[in-house]
C-alpha positions as CSV (number, residue, x, y, z in Angstrom):
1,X,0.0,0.0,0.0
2,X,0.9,4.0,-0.2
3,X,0.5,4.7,3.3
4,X,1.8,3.3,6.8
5,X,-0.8,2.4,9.0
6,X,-1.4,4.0,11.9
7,X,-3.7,2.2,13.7
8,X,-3.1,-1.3,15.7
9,X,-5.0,-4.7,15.4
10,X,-7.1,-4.2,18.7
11,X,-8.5,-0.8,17.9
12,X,-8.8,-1.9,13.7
13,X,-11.1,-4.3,15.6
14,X,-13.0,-1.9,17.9
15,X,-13.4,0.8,15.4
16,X,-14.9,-2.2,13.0
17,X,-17.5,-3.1,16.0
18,X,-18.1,0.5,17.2
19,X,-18.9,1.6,13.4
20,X,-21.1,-1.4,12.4
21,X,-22.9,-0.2,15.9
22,X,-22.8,3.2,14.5
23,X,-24.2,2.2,11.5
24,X,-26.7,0.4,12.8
25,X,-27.9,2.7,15.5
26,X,-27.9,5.9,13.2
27,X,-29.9,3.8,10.7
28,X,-32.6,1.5,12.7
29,X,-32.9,3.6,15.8
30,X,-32.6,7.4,14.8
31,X,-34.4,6.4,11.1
32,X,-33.5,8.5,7.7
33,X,-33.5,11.7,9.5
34,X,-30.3,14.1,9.1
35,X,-29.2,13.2,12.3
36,X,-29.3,9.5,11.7
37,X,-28.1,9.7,8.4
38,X,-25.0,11.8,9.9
39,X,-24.4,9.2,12.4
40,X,-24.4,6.7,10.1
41,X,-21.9,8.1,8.0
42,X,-19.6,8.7,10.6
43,X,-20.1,5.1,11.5
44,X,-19.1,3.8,7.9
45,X,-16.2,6.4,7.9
46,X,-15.1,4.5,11.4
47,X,-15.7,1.0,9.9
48,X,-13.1,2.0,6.9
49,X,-10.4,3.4,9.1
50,X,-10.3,0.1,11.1
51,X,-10.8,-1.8,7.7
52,X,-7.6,-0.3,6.1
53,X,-5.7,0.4,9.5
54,X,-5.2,4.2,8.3
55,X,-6.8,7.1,10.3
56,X,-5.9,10.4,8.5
57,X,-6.9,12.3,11.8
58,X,-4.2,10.3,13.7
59,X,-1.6,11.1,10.9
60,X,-2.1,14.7,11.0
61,X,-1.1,14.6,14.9
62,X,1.8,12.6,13.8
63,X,0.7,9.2,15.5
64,X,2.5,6.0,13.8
65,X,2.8,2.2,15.3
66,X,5.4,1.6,17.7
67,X,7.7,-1.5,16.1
68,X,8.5,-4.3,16.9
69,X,11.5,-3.3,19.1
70,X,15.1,-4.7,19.7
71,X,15.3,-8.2,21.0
């Protein structure tokens, strides 16, 4: 890929969860307002950062995966 991930395998896996959730809630329980619409497109935003393991907020503060270390 073009661009070194930022974010870890624990949180790829949260922000997958907490997106489908966001999807879901700003969908079923808010309806198509604007307000559930809105939280459902931050929700499938989430789901791609965790999908692709790049969060362009976190690489504008400069945040990058620690490696592996010496040994």
């Amino acid at each position: 890929m073009f661009y070194r991930k930022n974010v870890g395998p624990k949180e790829r896996w949260a922000r997958g969860v907490s997106g489908a959730l966001m999807v879901g809630c700003g969908l079923f329980a808010l309806g198509l307002t604007p307000l559930g619409l809105l939280v459902a497109c931050a929700g499938v935003v989430t789901v791609l950062t965790g999908l692709f393991g790049f969060c362009p907020a976190c690489a504008m503060v400069g945040r990058k995966l620690k490696g592996p270390g010496p040994r």
